[in-house]
N, C-alpha and C positions, 0 to 999 in steps of 0.2 A: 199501855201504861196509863194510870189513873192517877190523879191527883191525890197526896197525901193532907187532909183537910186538919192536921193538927201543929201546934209548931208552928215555927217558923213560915211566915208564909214565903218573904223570897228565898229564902232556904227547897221550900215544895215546888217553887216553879222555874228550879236550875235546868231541869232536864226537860225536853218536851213530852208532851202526852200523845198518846199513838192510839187510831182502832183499828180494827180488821174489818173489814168487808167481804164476807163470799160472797159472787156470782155464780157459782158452781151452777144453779139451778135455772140459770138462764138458756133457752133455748136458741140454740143458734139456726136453727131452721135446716133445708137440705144445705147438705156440702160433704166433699171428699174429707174425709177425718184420716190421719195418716195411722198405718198398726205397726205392729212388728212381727218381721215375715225374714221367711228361710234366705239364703243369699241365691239370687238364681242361679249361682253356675256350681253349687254346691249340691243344690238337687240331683237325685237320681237320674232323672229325665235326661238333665244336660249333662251326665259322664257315661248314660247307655252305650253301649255299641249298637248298629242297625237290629231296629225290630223287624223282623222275619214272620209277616205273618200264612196263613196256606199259602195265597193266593198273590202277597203282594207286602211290597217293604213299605216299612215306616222311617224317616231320619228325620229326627230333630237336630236342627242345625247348633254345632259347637263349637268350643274352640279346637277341640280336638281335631275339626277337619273331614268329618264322615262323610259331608255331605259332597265337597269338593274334590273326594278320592274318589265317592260313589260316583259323580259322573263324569270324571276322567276314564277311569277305567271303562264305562259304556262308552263312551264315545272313542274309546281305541278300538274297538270291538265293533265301530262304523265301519258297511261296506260300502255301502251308495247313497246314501243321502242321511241328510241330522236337518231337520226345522225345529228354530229354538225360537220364543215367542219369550219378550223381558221386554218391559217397561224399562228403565237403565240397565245397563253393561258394564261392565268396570273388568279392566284388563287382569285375568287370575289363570292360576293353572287352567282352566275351565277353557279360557277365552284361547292359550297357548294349543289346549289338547286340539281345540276346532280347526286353527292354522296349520296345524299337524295333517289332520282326516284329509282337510282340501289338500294339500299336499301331494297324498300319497292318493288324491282324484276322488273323493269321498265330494257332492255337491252340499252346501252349506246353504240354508237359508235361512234369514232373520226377519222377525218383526218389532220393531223397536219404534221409540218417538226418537224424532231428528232435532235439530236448534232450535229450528225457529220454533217448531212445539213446544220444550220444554221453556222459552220465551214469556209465552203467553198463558200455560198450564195453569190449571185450577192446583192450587196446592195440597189440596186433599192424592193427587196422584202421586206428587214426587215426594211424601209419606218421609218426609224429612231428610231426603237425601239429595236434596239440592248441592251440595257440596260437592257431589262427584262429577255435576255434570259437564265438567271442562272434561275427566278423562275419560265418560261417555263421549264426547264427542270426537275427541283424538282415538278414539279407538276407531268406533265407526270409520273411521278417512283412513285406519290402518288395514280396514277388513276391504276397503273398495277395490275392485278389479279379482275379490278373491270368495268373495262369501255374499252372494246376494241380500243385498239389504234393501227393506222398505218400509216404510214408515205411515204414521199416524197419531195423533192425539190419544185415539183412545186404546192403543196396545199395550193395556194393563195387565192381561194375562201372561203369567209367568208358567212355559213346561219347554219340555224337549223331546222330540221323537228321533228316534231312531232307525231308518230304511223301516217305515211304520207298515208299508205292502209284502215284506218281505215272510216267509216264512218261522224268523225269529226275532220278532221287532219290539222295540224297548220305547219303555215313556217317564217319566216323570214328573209329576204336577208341584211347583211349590208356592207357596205364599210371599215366599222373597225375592226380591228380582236378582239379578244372575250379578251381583255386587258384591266383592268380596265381604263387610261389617256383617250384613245379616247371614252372608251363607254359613258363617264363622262364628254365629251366637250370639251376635250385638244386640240381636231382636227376639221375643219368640217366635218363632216358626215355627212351621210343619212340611215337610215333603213325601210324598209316595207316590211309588210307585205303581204304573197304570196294568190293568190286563188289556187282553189284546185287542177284547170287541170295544174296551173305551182308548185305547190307542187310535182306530179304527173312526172314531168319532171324533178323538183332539184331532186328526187329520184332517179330517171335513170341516173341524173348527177353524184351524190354520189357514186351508185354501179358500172361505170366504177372506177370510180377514185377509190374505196376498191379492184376492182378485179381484172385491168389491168393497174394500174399504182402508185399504191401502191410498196414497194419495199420491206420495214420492218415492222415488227409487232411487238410490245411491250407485252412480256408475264411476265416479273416481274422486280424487280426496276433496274437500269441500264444496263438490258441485251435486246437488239433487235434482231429478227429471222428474216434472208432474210425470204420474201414470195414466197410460189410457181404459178409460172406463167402456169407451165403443170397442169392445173385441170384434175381431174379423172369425172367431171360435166361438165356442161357448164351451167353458173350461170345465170337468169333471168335477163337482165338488164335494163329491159324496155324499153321505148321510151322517146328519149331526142326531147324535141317539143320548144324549145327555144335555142337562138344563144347562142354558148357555145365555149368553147376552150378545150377540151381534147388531150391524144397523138395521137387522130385519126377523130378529127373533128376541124375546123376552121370557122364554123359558125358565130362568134361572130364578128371575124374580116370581115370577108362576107356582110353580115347584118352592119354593121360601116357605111363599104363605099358604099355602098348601099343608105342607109339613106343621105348621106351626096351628093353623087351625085345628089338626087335626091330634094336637098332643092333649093328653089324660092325664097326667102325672108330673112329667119333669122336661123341662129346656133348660138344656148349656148350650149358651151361644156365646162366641167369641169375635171380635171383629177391632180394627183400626179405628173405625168412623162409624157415628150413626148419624142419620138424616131425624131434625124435629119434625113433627107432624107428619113422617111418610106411613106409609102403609106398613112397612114391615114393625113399624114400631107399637102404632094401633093393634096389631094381630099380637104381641106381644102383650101387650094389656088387658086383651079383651081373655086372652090367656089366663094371664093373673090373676083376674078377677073372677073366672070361675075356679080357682083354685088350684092351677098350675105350678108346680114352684121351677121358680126361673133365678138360674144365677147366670149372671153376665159377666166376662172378661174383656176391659177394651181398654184406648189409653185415655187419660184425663183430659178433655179435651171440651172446652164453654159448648162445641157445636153440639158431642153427646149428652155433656152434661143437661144441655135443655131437653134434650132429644129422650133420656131417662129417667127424668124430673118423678112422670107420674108412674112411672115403674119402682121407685126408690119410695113412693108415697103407697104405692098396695106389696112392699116391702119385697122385693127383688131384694134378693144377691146379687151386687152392682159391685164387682171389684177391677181397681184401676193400676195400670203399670205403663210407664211411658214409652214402652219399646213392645206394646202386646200388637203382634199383627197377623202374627196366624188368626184363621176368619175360618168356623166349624160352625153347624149347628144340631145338635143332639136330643134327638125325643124319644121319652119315654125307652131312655135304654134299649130301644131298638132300633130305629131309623134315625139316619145321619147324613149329613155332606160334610166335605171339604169343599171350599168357593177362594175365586183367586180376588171376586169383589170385597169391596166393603159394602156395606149396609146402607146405601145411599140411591138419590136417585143418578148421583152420574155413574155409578156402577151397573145399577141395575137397570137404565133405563137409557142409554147411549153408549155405552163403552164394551169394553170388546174381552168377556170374561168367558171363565168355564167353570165346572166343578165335578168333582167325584164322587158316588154314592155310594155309604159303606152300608156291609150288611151287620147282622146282628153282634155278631163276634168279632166287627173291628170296631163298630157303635162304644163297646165294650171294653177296646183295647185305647181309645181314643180319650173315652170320658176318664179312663184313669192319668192317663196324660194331664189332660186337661187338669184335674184333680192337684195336680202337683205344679203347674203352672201356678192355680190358684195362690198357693201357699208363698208365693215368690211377689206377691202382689204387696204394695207399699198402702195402697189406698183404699177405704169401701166408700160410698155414695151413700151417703145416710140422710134419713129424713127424720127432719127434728131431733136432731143430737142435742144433747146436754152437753154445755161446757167442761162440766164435771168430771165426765167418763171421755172427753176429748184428751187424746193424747199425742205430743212431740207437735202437730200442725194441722192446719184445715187448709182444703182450697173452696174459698167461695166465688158464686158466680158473681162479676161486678153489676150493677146496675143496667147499665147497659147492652150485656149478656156477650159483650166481645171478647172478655179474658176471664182467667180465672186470678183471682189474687191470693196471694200466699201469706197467711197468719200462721206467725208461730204460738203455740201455747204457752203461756208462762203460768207455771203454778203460783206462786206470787212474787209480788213486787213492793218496795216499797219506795215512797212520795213526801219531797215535804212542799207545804202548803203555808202558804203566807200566815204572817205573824197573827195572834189573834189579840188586839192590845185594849181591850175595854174603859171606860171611864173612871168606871168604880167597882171596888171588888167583889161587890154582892154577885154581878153579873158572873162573876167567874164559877160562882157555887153550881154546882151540877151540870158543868159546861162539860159536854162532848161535840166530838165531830160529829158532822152528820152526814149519813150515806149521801144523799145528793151532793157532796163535793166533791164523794167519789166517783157516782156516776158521771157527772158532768165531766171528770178527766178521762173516765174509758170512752166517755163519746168523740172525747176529741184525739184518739188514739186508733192512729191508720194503721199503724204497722204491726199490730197482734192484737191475740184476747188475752185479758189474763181473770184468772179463776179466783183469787183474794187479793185484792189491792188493802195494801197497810198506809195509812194516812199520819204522817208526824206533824207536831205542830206545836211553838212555841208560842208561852202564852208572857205579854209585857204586861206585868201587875200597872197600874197608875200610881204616880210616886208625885211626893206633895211638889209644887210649883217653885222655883228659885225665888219669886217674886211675894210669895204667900205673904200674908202678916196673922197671925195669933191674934184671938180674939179671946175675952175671957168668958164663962161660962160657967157659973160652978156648980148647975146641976149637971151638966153633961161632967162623965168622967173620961172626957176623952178630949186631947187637943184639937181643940177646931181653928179653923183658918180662914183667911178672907182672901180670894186670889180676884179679887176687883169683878164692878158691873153687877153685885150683889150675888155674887158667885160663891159658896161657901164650902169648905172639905171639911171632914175629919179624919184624922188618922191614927192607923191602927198599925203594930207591927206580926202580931200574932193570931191565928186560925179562931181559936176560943172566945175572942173578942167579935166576930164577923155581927152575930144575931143581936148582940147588943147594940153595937154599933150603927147597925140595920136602923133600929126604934128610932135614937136619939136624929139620924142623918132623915128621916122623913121628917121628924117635927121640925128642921132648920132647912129643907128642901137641899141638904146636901152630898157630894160625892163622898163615895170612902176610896182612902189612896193609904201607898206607905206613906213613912217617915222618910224622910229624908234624909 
C-alpha cells in the first residue's frame, strides 16, 4: 500500500504503508527439502502377499503380518535345530513358536547383544529401538536354561536357519531385527529367503560368530559366563562362501566396492547410516563423476547428510525417509546384494554382518521394490535449492554438523515495524520501506524461511508544537511559527501545498508540520 500524495494529508496517513519483499530467489544451499509422496502403507509393496520368486521368497515386512506367519510356520516345521542371529528380540509369536520347537527337543541357539552391551552401544546399532530394550532383556532371562544364548557387541546380523545340515533346510535373511515394530511395517524392510548352498555359508557365518566372537553365554536368568576362547577342540566351522564381515574377514566390504567400481550405468543403494569420508562413499563419487546415475534411499540423519553432501553436489538422487533401513545395493540392473550392515565403518569393518547375492531376475524384482519405496519418501537432499521451489520444510545441517534443524516454509508473512515519525513532511515524499529492514528481520529468524516477507508501517506526520507562536510574514503564504532557540515551522494541512511549501521553509531554514 502506497501513499495517496493528494488531499488531505492526515486523512492519507490513517492506514499504514506496506511493501512486499520476495526471497524466493535466494539460495538456500544443500539441505533435505520436504515433497509430497504416496502414504507408505498405501503402497502396493506394503499390501503384497509373499513374492515367490524361482529360486527364493521375498517378504516385505507389513502390517498385515507376512512376515511373522512366514517364520512361524518354518519353525514349526523344525526337527533339530533353529540358529537365529538378531541384534534385539522382543517377545512375538516368533519368540513363542522357538519355546514351542525346544519344547518338543528341537535345539535352539541365539546370538544376540546382552545388557551390559546394549549399555555402552554405539547408537548407530540400536537403529532407534532403544525402547525395547528392558523387554530384550526380560526375554533373554526367559530363554535361559532353555535356548542357548550368547552374546556380543557386534551381532548385528539378523537371519534364521533351520536344521541348516539337514536334507531340507530353511533360511531367512532380514534387515530387521527379530522385534515385533519393524517385523510388522514400522520400518522399510526387506526379508528373503536363502538357497541351500548360502544356508550352507550363513552356517559357517553363525559358528564363527558362537565360537570366536561370542564373549558370554547366558546359562540362567540374569547371570552371563565369559566364554572360553582356549577350546580343548577345534570346532567345524565351515566354509563362509558369501561376503561377510566377521573379526577376521572383511569380505562384504571387499565385494561393496568391488560392485560399485565396477558399475557403467546405474546405482540403487539403500541403507540406515552412511559413514562421511569412508571408502564406500568415495567409490560412490568417483561413480558419479564418470557418469553413473545413482539414487540413494536412506534416513535423514546430520552423520549421512555430511557423508552425501558431495553426492547431492555431482547430483545423486538422495532421497530420505526416517524408518528406511532395508540396506541393497543394485548395478546396472544386473548385479546386486542384500547386506544386514549399514554403510559404515563399524559395520563393515568390526561387526559381525552377512549378505545375499541376487542374480539378474531378482536385481530386477528388487529395483522395482525399491522403486516404490522411493515414492513413500518425505525427503530429497538437494544442492542449492531455491527458496522458491522449496516446499512445506527443509532440514538443514546446523553449523556444527551435529543435528539437523527443522525450518518450516512460509509462503509469506506479514511484520509490523516501528513507527516511521520524521521532522518535516517533505521527508515523507517518496518514502518507502527498504528491503534491508527486511532482511535484517529474516536474519534474525531461527525458526523458518519465509519466501515474501510483507513489511507494515505507520507513518506520524509532525504536527505544529503546543508551545509554537505565529510569526508574521506576508511574503510567505503559509502560517509559519516560532517553536523557540531560532527554531522555525511552517504549516501546511494539504498534499498540493508540499513543493511550495518546500521553497519558502529553505529560505527561513524551516520544518514543515501539520496544523494543529
Amino acid at each position: 500500500m502506497t501513499i495517496n500524495y493528494s488531499g488531505n494529508i492526515l486523512k492519507s496517513l490513517e492506514k499504514p504503508i506496506q511493501e512486499t519483499f520476495s526471497f524466493e530467489d535466494e539460495t538456500l544451499g544443500t539441505c533435505w527439502a520436504s515433497k509430497k509422496v504416496a502414504d507408505l502403507n498405501n503402497l502396493a509393496v506394503f499390501n503384497a502377499d509373499i513374492i515367490r520368486e524361482t529360486q527364493r521368497d521375498i517378504i516385505i515386512p507389513s502390517k498385515k503380518g507376512e512376515l511373522i506367519k512366514y517364520l512361524v510356520k518354518n519353525i514349526e516345521k523344525a526337527h533339530d535345530e533353529i540358529y537365529l542371529s538378531s541384534f534385539l528380540i522382543q517377545k512375538s509369536p516368533v519368540t513363542e513358536a522357538l519355546l514351542e520347537a525346544e519344547n518338543r527337543g528341537v535345539k535352539v541357539f541365539l546370538l544376540t547383544a546382552r545388557e551390559e552391551d546394549l549399555k555402552n552401544i554405539n547408537s548407530e546399532n540400536l537403529e532407534e529401538e532403544s525402547d525395547i530394550i528392558k523387554d530384550h532383556i526380560a526375554l533373554l532371562n526367559s530363554f535361559a536354561g532353555k535356548i542357548l544364548v550368547r552374546t556380543c557387541d557386534s551381532f548385528h546380523a539378523k537371519y534364521i536357519l533351520i536344521d541348516p545340515l539337514s536334507d531340507n533346510p530353511f533360511g531367512l535373511m532380514m534387515t530387521c531385527n527379530a522385534t515385533v515394530d519393524p517385523m510388522t511395517g514400522s520400518n522399510i524392510e526387506i526379508a528373503v529367503s536363502l538357497k541351500k548352498n548360502e544356508i550352507l555359508s550363513f552356517f559357517s557365518h553363525f559358528l564363527n560368530g558362537f565360537w570366536e566372537m561370542a564373549d558370554h553365554e547366558l546359562l540362567e536368568p540374569g547371570k552371563l559366563r565369559a566364554v572360553k576362547k582356549d577350546l580343548s577342540f577345534k570346532p567345524d566351522l565351515g566354509e563362509i562362501t558369501l561376503p561377510v564381515t566377521t573379526n577376521k574377514s572383511k569380505t562384504l566390504r571387499k565385494y561393496l566396492i568391488e560392485l560399485i567400481t565396477g558399475a557403467k550405468k546405474s546405482i540403487y543403494i539403500t541403507g540406515w547410516s552412511f559413514d562421511p569420508d569412508y571408502q564406500i562413499v568415495k567409490e560412490l563419487e568417483d561413480a558419479s563423476s564418470r557418469g553413473v546415475s545413482i539414487q540413494i534411499g536412506t534416513k535423514q540423519t546430520p552423520k549421512s547428510t555430511k557423508a552425501l553432501l558431495k553426492l547431492a553436489e555431482h547430483n545423486a538422487s538422495i532421497l530420505g525417509h526416517s524408518r528406511f533401513h532395508a540396506k541393497c545395493v543394485l548395478v546396472d540392473g544386473e548385479s546386486g546384494i542384500i547386506i544386514t550392515s549399514n554403510f559404515t565403518r563399524l559395520g563393515l569393518e568390526s561387526g559381525f554382518e552377512t549378505s545375499v547375492l541376487l542374480n539378474k531376475d531378482e536385481v530386477k524384482k528388487i529395483e522395482s521394490i525399491v522403486s516404490e519405496w522411493f515414492k513413500s519418501c518425505p525427503w530429497k537432499l538437494s544442492h542449492s535449492l531455491l527458496l522458491g521451489v522449496a516446499d512445506d520444510k527443509i532440514l538443514e545441517l546446523s553449523k556444527t554438523g551435529d543435528n539437523l534443524i527443522d525450518f518450516p516454509i512460509i509462503t509469506e508473512e506479514e511484520r509490523s515495524i516501528p513507527d516511521f515519525s520524521p521532522q518535516s513532511l517533505e521527508l515523507i515524499m517518496n518514502y518507502t520501506i527498504q528491503k534491508g529492514q527486511a532482511e535484517k528481520i529474516r536474519r534474525n529468524l531461527n525458526d523458518k524461511k519465509i519466501k515474501k516477507l510483507t513489511l507494515s508501517q505507520r507513518i506520524i506526520p509532525p504536527k505544529l508544537a503546543k508551545n509554537a507562536k505565529k510569526e508574521e510574514h506576508k511574503d510567505i503564504p503559509f502560517p509559519v511559527y516560532s517553536t523557540g532557540k531560532g527554531l522555525k515551522c511552517i504549516t501546511i494541512s494539504k498534499w498540493e501545498d508540499i513543493n511550495s511549501a518546500k521553497e519558502f521553509a529553505q529560505k527561513l531554514n524551516a520544518k514543515i508540520v501539520l496544523e494543529a
